[in-house]
C-alpha positions as CSV (number, residue, x, y, z in Angstrom):
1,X,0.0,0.0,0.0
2,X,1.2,3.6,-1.1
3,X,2.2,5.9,2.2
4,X,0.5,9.2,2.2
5,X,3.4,12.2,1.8
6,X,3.0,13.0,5.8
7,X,3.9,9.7,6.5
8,X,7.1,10.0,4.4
9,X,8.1,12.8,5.9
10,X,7.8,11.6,9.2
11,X,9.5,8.4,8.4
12,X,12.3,11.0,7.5
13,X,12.8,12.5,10.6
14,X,12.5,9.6,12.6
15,X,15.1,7.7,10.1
16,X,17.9,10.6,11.0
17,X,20.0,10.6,14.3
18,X,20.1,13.7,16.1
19,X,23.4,15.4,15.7
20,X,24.5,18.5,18.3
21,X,23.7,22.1,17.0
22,X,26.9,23.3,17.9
23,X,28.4,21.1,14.8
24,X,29.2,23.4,11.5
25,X,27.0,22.2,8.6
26,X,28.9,22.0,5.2
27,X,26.6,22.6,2.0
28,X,29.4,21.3,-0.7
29,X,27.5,23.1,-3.7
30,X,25.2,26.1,-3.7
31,X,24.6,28.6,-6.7
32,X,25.1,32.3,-5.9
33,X,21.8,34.2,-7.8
34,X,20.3,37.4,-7.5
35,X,18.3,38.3,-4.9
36,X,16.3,41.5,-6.3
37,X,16.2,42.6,-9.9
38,X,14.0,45.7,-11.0
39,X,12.5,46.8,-14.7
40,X,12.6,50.8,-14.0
41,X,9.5,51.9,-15.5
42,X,8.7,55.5,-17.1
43,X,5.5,56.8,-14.8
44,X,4.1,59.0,-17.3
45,X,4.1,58.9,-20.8
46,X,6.4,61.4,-23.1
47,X,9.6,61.6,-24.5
48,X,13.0,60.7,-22.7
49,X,15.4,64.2,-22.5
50,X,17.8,62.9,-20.5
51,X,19.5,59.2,-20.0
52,X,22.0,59.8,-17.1
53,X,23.1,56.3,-16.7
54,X,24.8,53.7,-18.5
55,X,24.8,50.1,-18.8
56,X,27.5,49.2,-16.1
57,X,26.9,52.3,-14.1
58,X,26.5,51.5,-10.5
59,X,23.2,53.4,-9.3
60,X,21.8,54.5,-5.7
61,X,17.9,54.0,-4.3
62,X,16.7,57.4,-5.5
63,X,19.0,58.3,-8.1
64,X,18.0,60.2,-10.9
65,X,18.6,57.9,-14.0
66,X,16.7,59.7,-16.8
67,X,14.1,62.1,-17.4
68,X,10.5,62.5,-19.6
69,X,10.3,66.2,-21.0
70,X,8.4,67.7,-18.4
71,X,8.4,71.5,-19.6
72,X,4.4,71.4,-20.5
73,X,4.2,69.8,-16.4
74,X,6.0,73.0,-15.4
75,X,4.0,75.1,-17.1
76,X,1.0,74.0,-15.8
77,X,2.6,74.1,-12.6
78,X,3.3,77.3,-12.5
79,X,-0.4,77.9,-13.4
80,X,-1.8,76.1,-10.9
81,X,0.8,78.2,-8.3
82,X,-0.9,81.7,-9.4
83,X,-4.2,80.0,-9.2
84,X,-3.4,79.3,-6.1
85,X,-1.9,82.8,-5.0
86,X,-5.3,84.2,-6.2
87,X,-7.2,81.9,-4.3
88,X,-5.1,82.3,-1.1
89,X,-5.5,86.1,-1.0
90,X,-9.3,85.9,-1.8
91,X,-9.7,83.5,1.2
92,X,-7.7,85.8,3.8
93,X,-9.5,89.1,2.4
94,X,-12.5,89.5,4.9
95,X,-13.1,92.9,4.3
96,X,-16.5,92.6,3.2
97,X,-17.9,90.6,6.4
98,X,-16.3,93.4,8.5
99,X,-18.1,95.8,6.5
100,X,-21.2,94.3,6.8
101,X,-21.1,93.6,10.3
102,X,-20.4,97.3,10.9
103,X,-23.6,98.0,8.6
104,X,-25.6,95.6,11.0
105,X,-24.3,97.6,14.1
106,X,-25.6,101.0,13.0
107,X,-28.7,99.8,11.6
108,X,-29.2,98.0,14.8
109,X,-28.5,100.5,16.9
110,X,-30.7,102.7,14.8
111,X,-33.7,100.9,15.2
112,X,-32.9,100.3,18.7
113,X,-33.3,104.5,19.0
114,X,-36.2,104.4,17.4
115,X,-38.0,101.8,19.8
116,X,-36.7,103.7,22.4
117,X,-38.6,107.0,21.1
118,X,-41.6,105.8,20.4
119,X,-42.2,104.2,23.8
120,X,-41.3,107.7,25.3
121,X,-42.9,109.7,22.7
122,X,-45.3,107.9,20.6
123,X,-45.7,109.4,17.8
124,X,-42.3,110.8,17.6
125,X,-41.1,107.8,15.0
126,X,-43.9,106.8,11.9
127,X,-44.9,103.1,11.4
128,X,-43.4,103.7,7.6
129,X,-40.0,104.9,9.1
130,X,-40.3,102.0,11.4
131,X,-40.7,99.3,8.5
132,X,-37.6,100.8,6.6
133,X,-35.9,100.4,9.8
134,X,-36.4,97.4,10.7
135,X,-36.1,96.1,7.1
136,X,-32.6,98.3,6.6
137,X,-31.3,95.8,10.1
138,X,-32.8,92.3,8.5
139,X,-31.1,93.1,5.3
140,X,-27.9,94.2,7.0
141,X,-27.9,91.2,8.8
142,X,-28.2,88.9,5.5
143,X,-25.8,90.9,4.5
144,X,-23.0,89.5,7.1
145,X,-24.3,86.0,6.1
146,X,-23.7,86.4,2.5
147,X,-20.5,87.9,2.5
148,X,-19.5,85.1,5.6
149,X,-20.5,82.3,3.2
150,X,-18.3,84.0,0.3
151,X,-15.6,83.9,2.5
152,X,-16.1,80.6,3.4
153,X,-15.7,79.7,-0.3
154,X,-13.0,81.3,-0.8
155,X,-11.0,79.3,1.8
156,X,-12.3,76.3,0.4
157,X,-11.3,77.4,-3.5
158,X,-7.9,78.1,-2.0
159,X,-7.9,74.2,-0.9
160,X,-8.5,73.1,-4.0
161,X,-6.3,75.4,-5.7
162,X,-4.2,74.1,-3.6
163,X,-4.3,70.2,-4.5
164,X,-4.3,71.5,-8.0
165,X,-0.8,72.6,-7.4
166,X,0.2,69.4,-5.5
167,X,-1.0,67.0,-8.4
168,X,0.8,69.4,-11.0
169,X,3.8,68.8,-9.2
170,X,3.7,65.5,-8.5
171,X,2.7,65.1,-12.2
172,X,6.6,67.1,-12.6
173,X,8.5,64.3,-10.3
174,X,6.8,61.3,-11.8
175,X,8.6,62.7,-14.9
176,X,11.8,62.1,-13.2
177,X,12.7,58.4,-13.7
178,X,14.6,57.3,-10.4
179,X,16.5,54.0,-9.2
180,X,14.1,52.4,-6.6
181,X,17.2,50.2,-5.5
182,X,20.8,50.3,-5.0
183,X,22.5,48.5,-7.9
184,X,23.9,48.0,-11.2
185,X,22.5,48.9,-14.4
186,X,22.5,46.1,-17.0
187,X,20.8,46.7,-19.7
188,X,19.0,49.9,-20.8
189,X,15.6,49.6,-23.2
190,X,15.1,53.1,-24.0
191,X,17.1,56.0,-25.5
192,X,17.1,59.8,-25.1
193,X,15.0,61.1,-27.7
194,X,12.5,58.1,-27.9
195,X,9.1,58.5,-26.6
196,X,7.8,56.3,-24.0
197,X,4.6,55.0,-22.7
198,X,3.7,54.7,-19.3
199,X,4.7,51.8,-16.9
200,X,7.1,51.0,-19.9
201,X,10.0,49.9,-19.3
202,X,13.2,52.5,-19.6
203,X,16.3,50.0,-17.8
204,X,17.2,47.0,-15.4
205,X,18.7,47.1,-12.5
206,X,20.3,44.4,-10.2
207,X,21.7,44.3,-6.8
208,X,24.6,42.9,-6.8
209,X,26.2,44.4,-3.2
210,X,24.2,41.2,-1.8
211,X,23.3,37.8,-3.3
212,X,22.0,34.8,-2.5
213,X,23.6,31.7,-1.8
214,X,21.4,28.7,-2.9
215,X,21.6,24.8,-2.2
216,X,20.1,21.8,-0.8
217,X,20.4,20.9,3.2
218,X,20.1,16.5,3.7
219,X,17.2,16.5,6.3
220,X,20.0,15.1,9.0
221,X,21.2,18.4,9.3
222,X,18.2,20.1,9.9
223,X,18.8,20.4,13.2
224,X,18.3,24.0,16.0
225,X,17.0,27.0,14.8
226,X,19.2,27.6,11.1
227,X,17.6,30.7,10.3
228,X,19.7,34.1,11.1
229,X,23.0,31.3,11.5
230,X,26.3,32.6,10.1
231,X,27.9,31.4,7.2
232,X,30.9,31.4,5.0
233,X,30.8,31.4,1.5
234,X,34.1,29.4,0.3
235,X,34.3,30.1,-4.2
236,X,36.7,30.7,-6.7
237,X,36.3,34.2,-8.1
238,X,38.3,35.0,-11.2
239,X,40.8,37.6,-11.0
240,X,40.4,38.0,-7.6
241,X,42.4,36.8,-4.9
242,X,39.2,36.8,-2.1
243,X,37.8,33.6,-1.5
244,X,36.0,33.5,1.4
245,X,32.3,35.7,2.1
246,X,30.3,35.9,5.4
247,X,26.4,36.2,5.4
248,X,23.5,34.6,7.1
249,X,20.3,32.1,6.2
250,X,17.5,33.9,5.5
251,X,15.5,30.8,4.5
252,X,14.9,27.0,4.9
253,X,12.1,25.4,3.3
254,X,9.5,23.7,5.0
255,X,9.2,20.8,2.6
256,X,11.5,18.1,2.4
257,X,11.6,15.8,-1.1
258,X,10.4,12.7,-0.1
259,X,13.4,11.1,-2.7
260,X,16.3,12.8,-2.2
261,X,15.5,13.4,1.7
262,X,16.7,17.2,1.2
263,X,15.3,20.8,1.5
264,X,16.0,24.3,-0.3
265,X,18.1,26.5,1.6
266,X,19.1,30.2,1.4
267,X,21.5,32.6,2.5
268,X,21.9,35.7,2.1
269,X,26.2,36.8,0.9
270,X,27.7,40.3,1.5
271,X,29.0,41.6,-1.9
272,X,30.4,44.9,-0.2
273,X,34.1,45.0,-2.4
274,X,31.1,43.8,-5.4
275,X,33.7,41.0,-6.8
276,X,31.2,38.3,-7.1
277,X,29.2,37.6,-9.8
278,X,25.7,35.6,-10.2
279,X,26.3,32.4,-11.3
280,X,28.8,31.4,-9.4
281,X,29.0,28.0,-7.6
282,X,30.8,27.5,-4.5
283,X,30.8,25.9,-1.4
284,X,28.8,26.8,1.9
285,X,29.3,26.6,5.7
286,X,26.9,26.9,8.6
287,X,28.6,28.5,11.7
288,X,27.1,26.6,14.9
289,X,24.7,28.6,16.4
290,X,26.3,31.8,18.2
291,X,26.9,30.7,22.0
292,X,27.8,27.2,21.6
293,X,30.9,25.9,20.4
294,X,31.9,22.4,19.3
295,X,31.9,19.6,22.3
């Protein structure tokens, strides 16, 4: 009867003597590959300027690599800034709902006066004197509500000038086509003077100050906690006298082949001098977890 793939695996473990964690683990082959790799794309569409790179250049996150024409961006940049100038001073000029309050005051107090008369001398004020009065403070008062709600509008066009300006110059820097990683650029797809469409891709660029080491761990050896362990890369590297590289595991895999009794592992190399190369094969130990030494 066929045993389920759990069963295998447990078979597995069960099959391997436990050896001491404090015992280096020795990976005789791994291949050294990249471990990030990026297709720079142009974020709006236009034509490229500028190319500031070149294939073999070594790059920084943020760089400026190339650049999309971005003199119609300015333009309406600069637009968009006097818009929002105009706005700003619209929204801080309250002259009118000063004015009008000071209108409401006196037509106020007027009527006020006039009460006052009347109820000392009755017939010193006329009912059609009255009316005007009273009408002159309810239109007054309107008056300070219209001009407060202009006001208010004002403030609010000034936000929105406001945004229009921010998306007009966010429109300028996603003209300005930048490294998003530290690295090397291999191979560029577009030219200065050819147009581009957006998310296309302008250039490729690899890291190559770290790689990763990657081989196959027998299941014996999976033994303590191998993630964030030390180890030393041991490969030839042509035209270079350094041999030896330190880094750490980043990665064991949870699955073990149920024929070859082994599991993908990964570390993770410091390329800091940049003298090895993807594609590389060397050899790889596991320094025993820090704090314990060999019995």
């Amino acid at each position: 009867m066929r045993m389920p793939n759990s069963a295998v695996l447990c078979l597995l473990f069960l099959a391997v003597s436990p050896l001491s964690a404090s015992e280096p683990i020795k990976l005789d082959s791994v291949l050294l590959t990249l471990i990030e790799q990026v297709d720079v794309p142009a974020r709006e569409p236009g034509e490229l300027s500028a190319m500031h790179v070149r294939e073999g250049q070594l790059v920084k996150e943020g760089m400026l690599v190339a650049q999309i024409d971005d003199r119609e961006a300015i333009l309406a940049a600069t637009k968009a800034k006097l818009e929002r100038d105009i706005a700003a001073k619209e929204a801080g000029n309250d002259v009118h709902v000063r004015f009008y309050k000071k209108s409401r005051e006196v037509a106020e107090t007027e009527l006020r006066r006039a009460i006052e008369s009347v109820e000392k001398y009755r017939k010193s004020v006329s009912e059609t004197e009255m009316d005007r009065l009273r009408l002159t403070a309810q239109r007054t008062a309107l008056e300070v509500e219209q001009a407060e709600l202009v006001l208010e509008k004002a403030r609010l066009t000034e936000q929105l000038k406001a945004n229009d300006l921010a998306i007009a110059e966010r429109t300028i820097e996603r003209r300005r086509i930048i490294s998003p990683i530290d690295g090397m650029v291999v191979q560029i797809h577009r030219h200065r003077g050819e147009a581009v469409e957006a998310a296309q891709t302008v250039m490729r660029v690899v890291r190559i100050n770290r790689l990763r080491a990657e081989g196959l761990l027998n299941a014996r050896d999976l033994r303590g906690e191998l993630v964030g362990r030390r180890v030393t890369l041991n490969v030839t590297v042509p035209g270079s006298e350094q041999t030896q590289f330190t880094g750490r595991v980043v990665f064991v895999s949870p699955e073990i082949n149920p024929v070859s009794g082994q599991t993908k592992i990964w570390a993770e190399i410091e390329n800091p001098q940049l003298v090895l190369r993807p594609g590389l094969n060397g050899s790889l130990t596991i320094e025993p977890a820090e704090g314990k030494s060999k019995q």
